[in-house]
PDB file of N, H, CA, C and O in Angstrom:
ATOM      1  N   UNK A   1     272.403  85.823 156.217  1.00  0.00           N
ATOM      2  CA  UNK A   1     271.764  87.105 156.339  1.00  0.00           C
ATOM      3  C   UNK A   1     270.467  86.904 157.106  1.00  0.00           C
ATOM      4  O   UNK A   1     269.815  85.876 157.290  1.00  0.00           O
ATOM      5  N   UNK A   2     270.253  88.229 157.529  1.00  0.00           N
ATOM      6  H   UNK A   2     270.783  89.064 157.380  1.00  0.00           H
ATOM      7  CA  UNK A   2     268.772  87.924 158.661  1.00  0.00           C
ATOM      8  C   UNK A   2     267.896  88.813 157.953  1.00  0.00           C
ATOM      9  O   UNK A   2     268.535  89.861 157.854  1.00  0.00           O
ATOM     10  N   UNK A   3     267.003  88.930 157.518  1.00  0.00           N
ATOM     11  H   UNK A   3     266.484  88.079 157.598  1.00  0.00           H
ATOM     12  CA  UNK A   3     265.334  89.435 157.021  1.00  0.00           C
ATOM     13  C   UNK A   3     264.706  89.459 158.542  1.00  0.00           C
ATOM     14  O   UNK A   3     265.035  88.684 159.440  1.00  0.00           O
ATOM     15  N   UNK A   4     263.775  90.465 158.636  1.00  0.00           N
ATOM     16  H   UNK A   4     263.507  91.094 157.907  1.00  0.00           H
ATOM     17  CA  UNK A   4     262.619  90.750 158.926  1.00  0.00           C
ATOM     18  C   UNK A   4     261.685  90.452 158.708  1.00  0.00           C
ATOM     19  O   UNK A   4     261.744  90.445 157.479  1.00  0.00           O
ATOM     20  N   UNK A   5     260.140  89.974 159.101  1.00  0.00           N
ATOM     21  H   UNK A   5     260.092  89.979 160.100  1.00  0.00           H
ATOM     22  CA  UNK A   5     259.221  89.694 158.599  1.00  0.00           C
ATOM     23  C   UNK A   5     257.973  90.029 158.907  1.00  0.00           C
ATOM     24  O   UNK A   5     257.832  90.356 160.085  1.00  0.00           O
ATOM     25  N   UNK A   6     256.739  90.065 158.051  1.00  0.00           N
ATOM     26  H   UNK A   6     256.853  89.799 157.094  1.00  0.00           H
ATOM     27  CA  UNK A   6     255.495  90.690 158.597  1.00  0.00           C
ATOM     28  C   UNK A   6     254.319  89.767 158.597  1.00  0.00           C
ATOM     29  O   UNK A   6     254.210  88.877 157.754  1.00  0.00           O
ATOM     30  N   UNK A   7     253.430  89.979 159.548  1.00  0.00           N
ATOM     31  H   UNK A   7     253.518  90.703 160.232  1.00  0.00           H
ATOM     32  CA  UNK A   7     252.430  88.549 158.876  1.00  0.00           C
ATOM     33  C   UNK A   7     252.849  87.097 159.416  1.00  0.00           C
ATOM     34  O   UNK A   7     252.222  86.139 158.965  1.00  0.00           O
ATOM     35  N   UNK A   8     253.641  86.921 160.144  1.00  0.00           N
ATOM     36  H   UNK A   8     254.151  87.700 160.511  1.00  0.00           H
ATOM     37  CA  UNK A   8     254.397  86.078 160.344  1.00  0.00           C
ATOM     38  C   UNK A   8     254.416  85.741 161.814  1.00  0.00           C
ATOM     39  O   UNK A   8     254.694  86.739 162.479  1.00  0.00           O
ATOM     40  N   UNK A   9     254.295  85.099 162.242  1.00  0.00           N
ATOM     41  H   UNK A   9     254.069  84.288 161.702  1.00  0.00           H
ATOM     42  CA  UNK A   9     254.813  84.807 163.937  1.00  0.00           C
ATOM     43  C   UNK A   9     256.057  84.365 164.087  1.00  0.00           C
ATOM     44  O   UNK A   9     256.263  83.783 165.152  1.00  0.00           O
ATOM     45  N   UNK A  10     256.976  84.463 163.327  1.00  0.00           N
ATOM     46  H   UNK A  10     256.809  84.936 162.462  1.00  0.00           H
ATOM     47  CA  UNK A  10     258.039  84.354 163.427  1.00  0.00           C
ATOM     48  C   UNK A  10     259.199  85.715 162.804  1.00  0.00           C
ATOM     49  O   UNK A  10     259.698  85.764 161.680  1.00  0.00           O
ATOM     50  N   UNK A  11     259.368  86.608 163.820  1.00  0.00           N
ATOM     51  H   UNK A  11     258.963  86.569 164.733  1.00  0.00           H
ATOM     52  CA  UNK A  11     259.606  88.489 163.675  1.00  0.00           C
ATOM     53  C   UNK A  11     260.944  88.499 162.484  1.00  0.00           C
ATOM     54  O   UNK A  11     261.179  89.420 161.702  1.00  0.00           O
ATOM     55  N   UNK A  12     261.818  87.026 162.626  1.00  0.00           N
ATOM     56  H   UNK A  12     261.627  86.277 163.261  1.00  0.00           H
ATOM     57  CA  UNK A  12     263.209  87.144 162.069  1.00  0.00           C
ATOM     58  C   UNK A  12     263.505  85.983 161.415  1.00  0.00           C
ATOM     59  O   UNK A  12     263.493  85.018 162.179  1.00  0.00           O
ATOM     60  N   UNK A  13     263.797  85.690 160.143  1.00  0.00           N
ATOM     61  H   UNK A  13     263.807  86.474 159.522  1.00  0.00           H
ATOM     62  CA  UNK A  13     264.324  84.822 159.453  1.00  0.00           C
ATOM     63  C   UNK A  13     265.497  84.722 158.912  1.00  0.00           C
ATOM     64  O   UNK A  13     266.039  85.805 158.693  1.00  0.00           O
ATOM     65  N   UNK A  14     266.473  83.146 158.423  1.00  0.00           N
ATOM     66  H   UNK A  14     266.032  82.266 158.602  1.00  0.00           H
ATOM     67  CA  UNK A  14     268.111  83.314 158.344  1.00  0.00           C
ATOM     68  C   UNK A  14     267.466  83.038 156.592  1.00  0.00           C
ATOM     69  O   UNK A  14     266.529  82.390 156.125  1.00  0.00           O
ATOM     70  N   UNK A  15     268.491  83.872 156.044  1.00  0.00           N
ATOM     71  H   UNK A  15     269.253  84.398 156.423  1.00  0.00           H
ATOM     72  CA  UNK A  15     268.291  83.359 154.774  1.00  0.00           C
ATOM     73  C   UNK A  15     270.001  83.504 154.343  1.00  0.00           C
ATOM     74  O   UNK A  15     270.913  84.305 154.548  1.00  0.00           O
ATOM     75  N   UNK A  16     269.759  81.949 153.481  1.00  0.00           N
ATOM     76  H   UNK A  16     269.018  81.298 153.314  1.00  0.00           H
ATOM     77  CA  UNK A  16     270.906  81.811 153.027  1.00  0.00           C
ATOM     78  C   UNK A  16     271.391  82.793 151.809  1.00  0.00           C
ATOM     79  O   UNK A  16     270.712  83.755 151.449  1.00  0.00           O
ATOM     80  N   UNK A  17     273.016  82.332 151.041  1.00  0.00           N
ATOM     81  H   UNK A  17     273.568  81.551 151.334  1.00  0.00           H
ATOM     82  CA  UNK A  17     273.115  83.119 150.104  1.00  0.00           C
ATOM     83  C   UNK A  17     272.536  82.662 148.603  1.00  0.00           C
ATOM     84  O   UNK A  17     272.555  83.314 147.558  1.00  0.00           O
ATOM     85  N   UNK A  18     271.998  81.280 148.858  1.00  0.00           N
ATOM     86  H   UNK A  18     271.982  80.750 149.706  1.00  0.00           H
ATOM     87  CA  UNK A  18     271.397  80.568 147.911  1.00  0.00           C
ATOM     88  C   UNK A  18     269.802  80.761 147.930  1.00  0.00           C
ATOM     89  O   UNK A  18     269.079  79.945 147.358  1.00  0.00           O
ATOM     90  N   UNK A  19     269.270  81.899 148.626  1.00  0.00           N
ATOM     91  H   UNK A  19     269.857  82.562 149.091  1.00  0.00           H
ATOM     92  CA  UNK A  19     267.934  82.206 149.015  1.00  0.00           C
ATOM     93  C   UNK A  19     266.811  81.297 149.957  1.00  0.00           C
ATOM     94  O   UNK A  19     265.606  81.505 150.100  1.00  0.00           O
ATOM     95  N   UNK A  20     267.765  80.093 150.606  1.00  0.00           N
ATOM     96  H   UNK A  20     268.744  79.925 150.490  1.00  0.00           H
ATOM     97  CA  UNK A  20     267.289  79.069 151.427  1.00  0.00           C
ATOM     98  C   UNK A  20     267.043  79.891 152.874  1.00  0.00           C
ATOM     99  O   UNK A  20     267.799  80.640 153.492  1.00  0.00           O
ATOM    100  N   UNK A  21     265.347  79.333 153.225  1.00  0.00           N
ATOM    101  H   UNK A  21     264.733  78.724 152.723  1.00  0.00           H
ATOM    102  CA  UNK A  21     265.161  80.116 154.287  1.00  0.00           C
ATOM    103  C   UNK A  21     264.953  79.415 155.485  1.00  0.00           C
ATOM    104  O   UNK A  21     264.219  78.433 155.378  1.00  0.00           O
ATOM    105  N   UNK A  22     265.487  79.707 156.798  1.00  0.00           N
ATOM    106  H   UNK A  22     266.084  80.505 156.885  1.00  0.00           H
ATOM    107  CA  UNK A  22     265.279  78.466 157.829  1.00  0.00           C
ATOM    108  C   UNK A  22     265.395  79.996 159.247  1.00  0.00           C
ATOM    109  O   UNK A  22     265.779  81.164 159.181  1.00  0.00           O
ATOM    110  N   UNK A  23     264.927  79.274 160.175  1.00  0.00           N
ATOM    111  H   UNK A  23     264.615  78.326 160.228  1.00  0.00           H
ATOM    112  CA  UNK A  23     264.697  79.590 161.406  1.00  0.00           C
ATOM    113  C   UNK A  23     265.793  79.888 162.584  1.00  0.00           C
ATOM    114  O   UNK A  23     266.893  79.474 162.216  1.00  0.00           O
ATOM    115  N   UNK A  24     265.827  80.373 163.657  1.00  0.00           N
ATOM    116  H   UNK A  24     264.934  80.709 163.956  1.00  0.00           H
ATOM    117  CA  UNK A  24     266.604  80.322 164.683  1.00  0.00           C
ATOM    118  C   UNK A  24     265.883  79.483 165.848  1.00  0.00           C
ATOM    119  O   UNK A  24     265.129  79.710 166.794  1.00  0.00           O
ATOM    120  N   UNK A  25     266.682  78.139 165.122  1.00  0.00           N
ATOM    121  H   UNK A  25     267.296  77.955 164.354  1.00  0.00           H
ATOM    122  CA  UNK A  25     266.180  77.028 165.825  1.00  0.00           C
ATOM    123  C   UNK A  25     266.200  77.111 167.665  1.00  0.00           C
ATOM    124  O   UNK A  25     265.345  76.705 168.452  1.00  0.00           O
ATOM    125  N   UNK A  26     267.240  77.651 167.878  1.00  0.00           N
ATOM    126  H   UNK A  26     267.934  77.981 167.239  1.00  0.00           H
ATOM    127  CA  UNK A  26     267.933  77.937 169.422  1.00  0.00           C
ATOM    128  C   UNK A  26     267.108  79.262 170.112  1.00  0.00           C
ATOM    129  O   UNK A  26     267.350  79.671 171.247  1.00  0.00           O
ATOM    130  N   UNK A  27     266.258  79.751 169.354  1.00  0.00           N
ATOM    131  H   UNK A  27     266.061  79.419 168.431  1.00  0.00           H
ATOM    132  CA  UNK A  27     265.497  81.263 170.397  1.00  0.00           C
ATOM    133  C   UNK A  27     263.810  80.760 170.257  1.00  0.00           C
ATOM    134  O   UNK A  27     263.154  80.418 169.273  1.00  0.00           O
ATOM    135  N   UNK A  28     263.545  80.857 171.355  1.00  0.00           N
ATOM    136  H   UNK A  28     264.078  81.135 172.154  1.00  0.00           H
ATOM    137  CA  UNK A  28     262.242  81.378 171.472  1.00  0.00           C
ATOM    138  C   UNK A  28     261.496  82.726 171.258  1.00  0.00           C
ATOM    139  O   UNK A  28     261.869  83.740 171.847  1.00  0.00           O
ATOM    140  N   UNK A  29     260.508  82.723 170.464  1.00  0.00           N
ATOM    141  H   UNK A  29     260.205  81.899 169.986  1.00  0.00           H
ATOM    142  CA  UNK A  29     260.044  83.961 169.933  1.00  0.00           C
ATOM    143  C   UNK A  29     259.085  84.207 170.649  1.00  0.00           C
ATOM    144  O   UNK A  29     258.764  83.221 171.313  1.00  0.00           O
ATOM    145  N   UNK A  30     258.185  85.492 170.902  1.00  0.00           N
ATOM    146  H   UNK A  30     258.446  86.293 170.363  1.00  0.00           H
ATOM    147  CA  UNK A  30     256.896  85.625 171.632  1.00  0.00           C
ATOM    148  C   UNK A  30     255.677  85.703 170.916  1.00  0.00           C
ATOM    149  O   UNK A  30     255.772  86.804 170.374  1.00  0.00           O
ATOM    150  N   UNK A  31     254.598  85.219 170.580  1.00  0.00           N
ATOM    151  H   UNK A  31     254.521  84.324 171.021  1.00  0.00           H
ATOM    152  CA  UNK A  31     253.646  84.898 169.768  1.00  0.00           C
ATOM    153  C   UNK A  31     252.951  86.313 169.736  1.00  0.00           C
ATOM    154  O   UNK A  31     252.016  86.817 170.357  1.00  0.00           O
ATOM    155  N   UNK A  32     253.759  86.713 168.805  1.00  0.00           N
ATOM    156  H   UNK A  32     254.520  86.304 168.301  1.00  0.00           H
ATOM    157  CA  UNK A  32     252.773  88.032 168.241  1.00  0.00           C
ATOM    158  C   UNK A  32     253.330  88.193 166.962  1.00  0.00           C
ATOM    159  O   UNK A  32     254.539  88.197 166.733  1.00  0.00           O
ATOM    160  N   UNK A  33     252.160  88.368 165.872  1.00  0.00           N
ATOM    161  H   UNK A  33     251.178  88.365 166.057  1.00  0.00           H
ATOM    162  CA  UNK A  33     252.709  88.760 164.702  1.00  0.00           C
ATOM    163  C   UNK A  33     252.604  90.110 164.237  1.00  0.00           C
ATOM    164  O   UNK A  33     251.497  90.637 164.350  1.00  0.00           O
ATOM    165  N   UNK A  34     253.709  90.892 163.646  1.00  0.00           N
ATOM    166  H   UNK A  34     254.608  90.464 163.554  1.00  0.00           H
ATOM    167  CA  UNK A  34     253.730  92.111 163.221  1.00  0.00           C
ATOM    168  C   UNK A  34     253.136  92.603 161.903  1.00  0.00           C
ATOM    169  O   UNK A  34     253.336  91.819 160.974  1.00  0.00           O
ATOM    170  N   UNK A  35     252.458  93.703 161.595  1.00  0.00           N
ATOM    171  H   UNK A  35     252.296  94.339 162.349  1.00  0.00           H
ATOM    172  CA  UNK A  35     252.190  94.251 160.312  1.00  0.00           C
ATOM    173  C   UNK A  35     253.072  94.893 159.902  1.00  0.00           C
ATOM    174  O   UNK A  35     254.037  94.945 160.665  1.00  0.00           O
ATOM    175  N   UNK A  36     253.212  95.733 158.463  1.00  0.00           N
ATOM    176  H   UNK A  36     252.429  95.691 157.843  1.00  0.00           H
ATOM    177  CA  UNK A  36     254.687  95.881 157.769  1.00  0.00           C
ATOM    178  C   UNK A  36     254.530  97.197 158.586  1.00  0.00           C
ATOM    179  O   UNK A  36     253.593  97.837 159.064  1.00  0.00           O
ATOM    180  N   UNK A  37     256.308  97.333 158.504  1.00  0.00           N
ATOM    181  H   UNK A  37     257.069  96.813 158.116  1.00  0.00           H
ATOM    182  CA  UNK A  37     257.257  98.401 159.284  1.00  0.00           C
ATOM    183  C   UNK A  37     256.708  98.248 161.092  1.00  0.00           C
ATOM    184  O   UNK A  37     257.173  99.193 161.728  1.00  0.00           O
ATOM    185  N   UNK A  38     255.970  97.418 161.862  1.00  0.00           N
ATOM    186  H   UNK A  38     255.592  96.650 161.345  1.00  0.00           H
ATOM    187  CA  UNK A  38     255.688  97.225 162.738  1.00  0.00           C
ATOM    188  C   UNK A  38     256.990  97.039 163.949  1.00  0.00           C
ATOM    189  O   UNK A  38     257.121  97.448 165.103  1.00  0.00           O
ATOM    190  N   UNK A  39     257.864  96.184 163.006  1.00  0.00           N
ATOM    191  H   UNK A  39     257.758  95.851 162.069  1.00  0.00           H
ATOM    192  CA  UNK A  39     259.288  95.405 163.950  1.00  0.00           C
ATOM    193  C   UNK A  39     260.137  95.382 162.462  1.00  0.00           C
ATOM    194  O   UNK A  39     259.772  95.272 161.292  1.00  0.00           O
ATOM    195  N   UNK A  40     261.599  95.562 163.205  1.00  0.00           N
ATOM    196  H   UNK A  40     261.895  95.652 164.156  1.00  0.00           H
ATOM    197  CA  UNK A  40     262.757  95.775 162.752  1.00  0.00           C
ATOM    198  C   UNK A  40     263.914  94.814 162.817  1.00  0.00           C
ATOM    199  O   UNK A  40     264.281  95.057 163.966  1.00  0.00           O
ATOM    200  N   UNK A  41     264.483  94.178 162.514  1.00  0.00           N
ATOM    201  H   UNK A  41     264.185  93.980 161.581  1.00  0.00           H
ATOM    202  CA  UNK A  41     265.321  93.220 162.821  1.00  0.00           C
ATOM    203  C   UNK A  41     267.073  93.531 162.544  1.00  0.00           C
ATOM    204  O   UNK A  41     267.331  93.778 161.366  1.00  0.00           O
ATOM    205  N   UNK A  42     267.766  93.536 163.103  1.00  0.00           N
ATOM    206  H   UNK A  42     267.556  93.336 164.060  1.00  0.00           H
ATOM    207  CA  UNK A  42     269.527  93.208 163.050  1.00  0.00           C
ATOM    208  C   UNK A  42     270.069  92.237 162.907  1.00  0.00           C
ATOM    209  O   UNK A  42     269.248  91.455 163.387  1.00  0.00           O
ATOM    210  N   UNK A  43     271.169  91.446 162.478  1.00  0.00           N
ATOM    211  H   UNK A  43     271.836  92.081 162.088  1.00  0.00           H
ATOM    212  CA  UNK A  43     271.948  90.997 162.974  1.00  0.00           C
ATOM    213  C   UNK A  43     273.288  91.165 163.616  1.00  0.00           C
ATOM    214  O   UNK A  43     273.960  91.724 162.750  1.00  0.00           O
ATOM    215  N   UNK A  44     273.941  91.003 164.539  1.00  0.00           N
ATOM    216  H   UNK A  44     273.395  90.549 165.243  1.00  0.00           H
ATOM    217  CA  UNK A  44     275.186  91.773 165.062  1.00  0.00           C
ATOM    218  C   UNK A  44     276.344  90.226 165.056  1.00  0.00           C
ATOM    219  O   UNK A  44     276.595  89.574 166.069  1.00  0.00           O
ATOM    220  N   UNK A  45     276.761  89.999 163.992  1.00  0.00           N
ATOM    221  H   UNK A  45     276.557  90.529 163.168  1.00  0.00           H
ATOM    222  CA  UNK A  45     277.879  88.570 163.727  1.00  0.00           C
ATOM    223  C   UNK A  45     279.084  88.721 164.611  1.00  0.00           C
ATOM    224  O   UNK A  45     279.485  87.729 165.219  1.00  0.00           O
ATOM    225  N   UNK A  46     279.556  89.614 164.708  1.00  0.00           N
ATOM    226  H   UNK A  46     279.230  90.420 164.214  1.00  0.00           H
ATOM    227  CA  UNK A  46     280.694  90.002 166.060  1.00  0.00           C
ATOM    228  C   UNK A  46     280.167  89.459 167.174  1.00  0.00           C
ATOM    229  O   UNK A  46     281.013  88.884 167.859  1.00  0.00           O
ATOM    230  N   UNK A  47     279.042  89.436 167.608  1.00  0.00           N
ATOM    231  H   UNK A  47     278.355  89.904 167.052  1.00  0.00           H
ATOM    232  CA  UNK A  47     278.210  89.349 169.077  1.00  0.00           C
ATOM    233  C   UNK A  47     277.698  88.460 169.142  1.00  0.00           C
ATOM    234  O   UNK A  47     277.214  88.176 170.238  1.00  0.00           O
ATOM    235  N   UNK A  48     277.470  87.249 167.654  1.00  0.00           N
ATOM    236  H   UNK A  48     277.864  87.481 166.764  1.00  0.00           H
ATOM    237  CA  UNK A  48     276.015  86.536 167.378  1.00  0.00           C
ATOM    238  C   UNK A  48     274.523  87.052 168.600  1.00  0.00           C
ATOM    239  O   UNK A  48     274.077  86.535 169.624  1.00  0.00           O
ATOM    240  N   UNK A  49     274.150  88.319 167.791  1.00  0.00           N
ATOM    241  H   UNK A  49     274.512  88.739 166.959  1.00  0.00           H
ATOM    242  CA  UNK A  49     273.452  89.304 168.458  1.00  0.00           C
ATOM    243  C   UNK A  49     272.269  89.399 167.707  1.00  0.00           C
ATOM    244  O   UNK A  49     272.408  90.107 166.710  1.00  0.00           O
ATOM    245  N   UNK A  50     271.238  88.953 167.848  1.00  0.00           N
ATOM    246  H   UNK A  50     271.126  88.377 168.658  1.00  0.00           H
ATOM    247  CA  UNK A  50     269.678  89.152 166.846  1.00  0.00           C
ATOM    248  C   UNK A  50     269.096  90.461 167.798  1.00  0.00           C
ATOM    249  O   UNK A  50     268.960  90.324 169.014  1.00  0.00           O
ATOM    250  N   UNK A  51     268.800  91.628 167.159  1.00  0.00           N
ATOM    251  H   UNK A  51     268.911  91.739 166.171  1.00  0.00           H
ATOM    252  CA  UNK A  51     268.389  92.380 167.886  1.00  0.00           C
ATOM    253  C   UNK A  51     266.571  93.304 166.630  1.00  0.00           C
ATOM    254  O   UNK A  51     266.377  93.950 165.601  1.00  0.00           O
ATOM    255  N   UNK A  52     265.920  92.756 167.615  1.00  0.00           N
ATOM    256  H   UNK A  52     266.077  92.230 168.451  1.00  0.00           H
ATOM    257  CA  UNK A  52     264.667  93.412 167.161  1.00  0.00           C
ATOM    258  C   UNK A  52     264.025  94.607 167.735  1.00  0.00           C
ATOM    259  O   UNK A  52     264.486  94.962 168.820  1.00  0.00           O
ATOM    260  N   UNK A  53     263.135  95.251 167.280  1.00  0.00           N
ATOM    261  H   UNK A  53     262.760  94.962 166.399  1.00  0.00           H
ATOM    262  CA  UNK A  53     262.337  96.416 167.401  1.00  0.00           C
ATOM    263  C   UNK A  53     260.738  95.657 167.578  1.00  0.00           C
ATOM    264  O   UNK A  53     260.240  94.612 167.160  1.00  0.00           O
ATOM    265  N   UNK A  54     260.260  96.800 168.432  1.00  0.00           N
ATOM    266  H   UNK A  54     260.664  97.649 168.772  1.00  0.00           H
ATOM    267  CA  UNK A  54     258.294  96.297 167.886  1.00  0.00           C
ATOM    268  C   UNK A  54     258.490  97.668 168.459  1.00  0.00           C
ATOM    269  O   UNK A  54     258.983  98.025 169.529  1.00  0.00           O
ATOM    270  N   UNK A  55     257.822  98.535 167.173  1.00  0.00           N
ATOM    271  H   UNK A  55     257.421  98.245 166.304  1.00  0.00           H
ATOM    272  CA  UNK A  55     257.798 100.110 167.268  1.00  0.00           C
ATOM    273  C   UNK A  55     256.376 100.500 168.209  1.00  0.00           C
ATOM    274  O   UNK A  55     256.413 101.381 169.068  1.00  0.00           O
ATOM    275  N   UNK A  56     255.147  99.710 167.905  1.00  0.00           N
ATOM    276  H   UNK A  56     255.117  98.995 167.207  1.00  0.00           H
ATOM    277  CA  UNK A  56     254.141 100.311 168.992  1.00  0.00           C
ATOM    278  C   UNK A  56     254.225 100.080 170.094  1.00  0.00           C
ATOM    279  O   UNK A  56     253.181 100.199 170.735  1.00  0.00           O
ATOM    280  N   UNK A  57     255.568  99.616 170.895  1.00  0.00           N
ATOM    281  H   UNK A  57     256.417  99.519 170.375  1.00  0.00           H
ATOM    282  CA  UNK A  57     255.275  98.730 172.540  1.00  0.00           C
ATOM    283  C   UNK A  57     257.141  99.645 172.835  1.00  0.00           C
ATOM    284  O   UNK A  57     257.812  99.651 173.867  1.00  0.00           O
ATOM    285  N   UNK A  58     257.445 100.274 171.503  1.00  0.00           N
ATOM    286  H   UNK A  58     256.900 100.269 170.664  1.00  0.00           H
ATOM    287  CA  UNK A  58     258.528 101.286 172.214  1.00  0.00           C
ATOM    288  C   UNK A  58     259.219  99.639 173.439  1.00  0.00           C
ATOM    289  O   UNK A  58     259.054  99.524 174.653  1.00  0.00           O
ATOM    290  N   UNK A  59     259.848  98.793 172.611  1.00  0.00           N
ATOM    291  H   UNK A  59     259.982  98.886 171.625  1.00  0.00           H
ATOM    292  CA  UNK A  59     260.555  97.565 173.061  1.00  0.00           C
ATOM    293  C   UNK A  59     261.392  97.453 172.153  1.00  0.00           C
ATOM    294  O   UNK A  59     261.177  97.894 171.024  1.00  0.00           O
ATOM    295  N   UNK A  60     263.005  96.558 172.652  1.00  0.00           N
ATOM    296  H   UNK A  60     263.180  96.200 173.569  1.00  0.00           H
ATOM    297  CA  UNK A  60     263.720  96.332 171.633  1.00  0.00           C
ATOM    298  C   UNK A  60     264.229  95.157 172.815  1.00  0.00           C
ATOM    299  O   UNK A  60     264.489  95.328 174.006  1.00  0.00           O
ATOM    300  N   UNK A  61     264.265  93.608 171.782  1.00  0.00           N
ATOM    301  H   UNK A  61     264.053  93.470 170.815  1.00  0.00           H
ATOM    302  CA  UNK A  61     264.424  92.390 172.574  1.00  0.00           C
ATOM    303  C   UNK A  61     266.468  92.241 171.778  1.00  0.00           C
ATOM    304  O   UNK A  61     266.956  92.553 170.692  1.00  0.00           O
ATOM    305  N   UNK A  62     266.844  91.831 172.617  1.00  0.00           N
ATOM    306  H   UNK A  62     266.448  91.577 173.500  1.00  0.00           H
ATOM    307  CA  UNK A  62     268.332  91.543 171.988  1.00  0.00           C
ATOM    308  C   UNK A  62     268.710  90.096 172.660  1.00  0.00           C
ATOM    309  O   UNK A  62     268.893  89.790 173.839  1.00  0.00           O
ATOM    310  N   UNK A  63     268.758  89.272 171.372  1.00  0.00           N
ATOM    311  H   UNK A  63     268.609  89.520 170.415  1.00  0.00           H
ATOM    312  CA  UNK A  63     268.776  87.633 171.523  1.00  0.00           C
ATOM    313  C   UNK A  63     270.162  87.300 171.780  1.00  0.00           C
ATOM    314  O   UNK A  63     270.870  88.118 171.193  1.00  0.00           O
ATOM    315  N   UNK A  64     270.885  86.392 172.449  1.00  0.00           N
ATOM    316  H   UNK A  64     270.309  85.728 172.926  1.00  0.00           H
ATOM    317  CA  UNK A  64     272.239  85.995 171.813  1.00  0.00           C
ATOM    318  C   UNK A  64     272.149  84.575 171.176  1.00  0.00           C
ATOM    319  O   UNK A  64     272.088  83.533 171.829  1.00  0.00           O
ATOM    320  N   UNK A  65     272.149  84.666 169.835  1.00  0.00           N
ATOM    321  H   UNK A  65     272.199  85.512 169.304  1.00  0.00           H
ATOM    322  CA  UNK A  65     271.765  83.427 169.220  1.00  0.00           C
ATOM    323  C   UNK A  65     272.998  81.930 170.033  1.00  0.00           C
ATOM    324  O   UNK A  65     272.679  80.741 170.037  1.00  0.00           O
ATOM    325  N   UNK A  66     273.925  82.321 170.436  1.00  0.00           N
ATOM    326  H   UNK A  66     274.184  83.287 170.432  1.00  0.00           H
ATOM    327  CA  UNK A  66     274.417  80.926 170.740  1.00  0.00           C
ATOM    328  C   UNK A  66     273.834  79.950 172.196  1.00  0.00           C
ATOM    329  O   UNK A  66     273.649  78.734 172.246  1.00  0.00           O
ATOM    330  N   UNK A  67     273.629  81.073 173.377  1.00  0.00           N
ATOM    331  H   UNK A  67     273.780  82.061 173.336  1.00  0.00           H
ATOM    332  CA  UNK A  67     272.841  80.712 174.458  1.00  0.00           C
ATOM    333  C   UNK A  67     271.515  81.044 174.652  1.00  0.00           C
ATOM    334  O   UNK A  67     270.850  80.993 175.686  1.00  0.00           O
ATOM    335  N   UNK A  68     271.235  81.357 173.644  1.00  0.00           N
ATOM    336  H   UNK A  68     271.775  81.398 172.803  1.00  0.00           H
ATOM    337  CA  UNK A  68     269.879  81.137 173.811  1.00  0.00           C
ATOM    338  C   UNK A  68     268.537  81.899 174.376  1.00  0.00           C
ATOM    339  O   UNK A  68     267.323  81.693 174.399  1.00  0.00           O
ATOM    340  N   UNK A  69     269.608  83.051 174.886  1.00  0.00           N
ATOM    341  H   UNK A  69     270.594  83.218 174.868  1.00  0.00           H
ATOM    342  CA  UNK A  69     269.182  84.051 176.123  1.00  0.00           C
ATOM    343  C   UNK A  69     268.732  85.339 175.281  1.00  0.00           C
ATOM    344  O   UNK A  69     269.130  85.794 174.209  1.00  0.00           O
ATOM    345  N   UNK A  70     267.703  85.765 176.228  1.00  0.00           N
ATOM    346  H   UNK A  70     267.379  85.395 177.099  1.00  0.00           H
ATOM    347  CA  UNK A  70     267.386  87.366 175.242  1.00  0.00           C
ATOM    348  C   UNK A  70     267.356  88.395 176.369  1.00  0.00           C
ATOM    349  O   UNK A  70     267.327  87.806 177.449  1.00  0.00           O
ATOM    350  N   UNK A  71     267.354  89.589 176.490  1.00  0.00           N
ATOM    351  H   UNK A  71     267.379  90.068 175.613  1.00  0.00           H
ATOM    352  CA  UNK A  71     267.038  90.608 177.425  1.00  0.00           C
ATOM    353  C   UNK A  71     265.649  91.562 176.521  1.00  0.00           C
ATOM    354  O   UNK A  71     265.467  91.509 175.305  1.00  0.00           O
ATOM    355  N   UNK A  72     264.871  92.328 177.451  1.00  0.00           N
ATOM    356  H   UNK A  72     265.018  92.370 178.439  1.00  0.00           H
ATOM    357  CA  UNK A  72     264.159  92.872 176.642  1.00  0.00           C
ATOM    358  C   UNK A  72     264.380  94.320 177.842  1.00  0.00           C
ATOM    359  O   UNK A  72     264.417  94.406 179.069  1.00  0.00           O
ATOM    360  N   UNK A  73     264.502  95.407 176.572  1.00  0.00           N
ATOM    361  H   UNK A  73     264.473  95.337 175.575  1.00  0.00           H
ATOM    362  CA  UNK A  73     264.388  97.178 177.256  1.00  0.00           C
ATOM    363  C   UNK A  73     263.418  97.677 176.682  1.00  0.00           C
ATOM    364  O   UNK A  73     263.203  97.731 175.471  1.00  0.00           O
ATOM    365  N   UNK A  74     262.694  98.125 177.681  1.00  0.00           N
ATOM    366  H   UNK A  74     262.868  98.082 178.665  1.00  0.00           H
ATOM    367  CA  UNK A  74     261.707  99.714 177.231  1.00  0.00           C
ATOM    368  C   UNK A  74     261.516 100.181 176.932  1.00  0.00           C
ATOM    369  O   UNK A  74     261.658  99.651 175.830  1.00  0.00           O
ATOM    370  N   UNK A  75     260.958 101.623 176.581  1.00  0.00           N
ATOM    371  H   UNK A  75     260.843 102.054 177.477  1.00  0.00           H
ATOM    372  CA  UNK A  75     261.636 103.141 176.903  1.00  0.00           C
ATOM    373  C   UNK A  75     259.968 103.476 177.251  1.00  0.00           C
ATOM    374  O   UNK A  75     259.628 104.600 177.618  1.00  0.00           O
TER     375      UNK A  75
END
């Protein structure tokens, strides 16, 4: 499962079903940390698809956790 996070420089965390928490070792994140409800997080397991929000910059980054690659849109 993927959590969200605030306070954190790290926007998305994997947490296991045993409550073990570890990283997405394979993405680079962008050094900004969010305050609560700031950024939003998905996971899309069909797609291995991490897809985040940062609500004041009206951005949504969509990772593909296996290559490594992200795109980022606007509005």
């Amino acid at each position: 499962m993927v959590a969200s996070t605030y306070d954190d420089p790290r926007p998305a965390r994997v947490l296991s079903v045993d409550g073990v928490e570890s990283d997405f070792h394979q993405l680079e994140f962008w050094n900004k940390t969010y305050e609560y409800l700031e950024s939003k997080c998905t996971y899309v397991q069909s797609k291995n698809m991490l897809v985040l929000t940062d609500r004041l910059a009206h951005t949504v980054y969509v990772y593909d956790t296996v290559k490594g690659t992200s795109r980022v849109f606007t509005n």
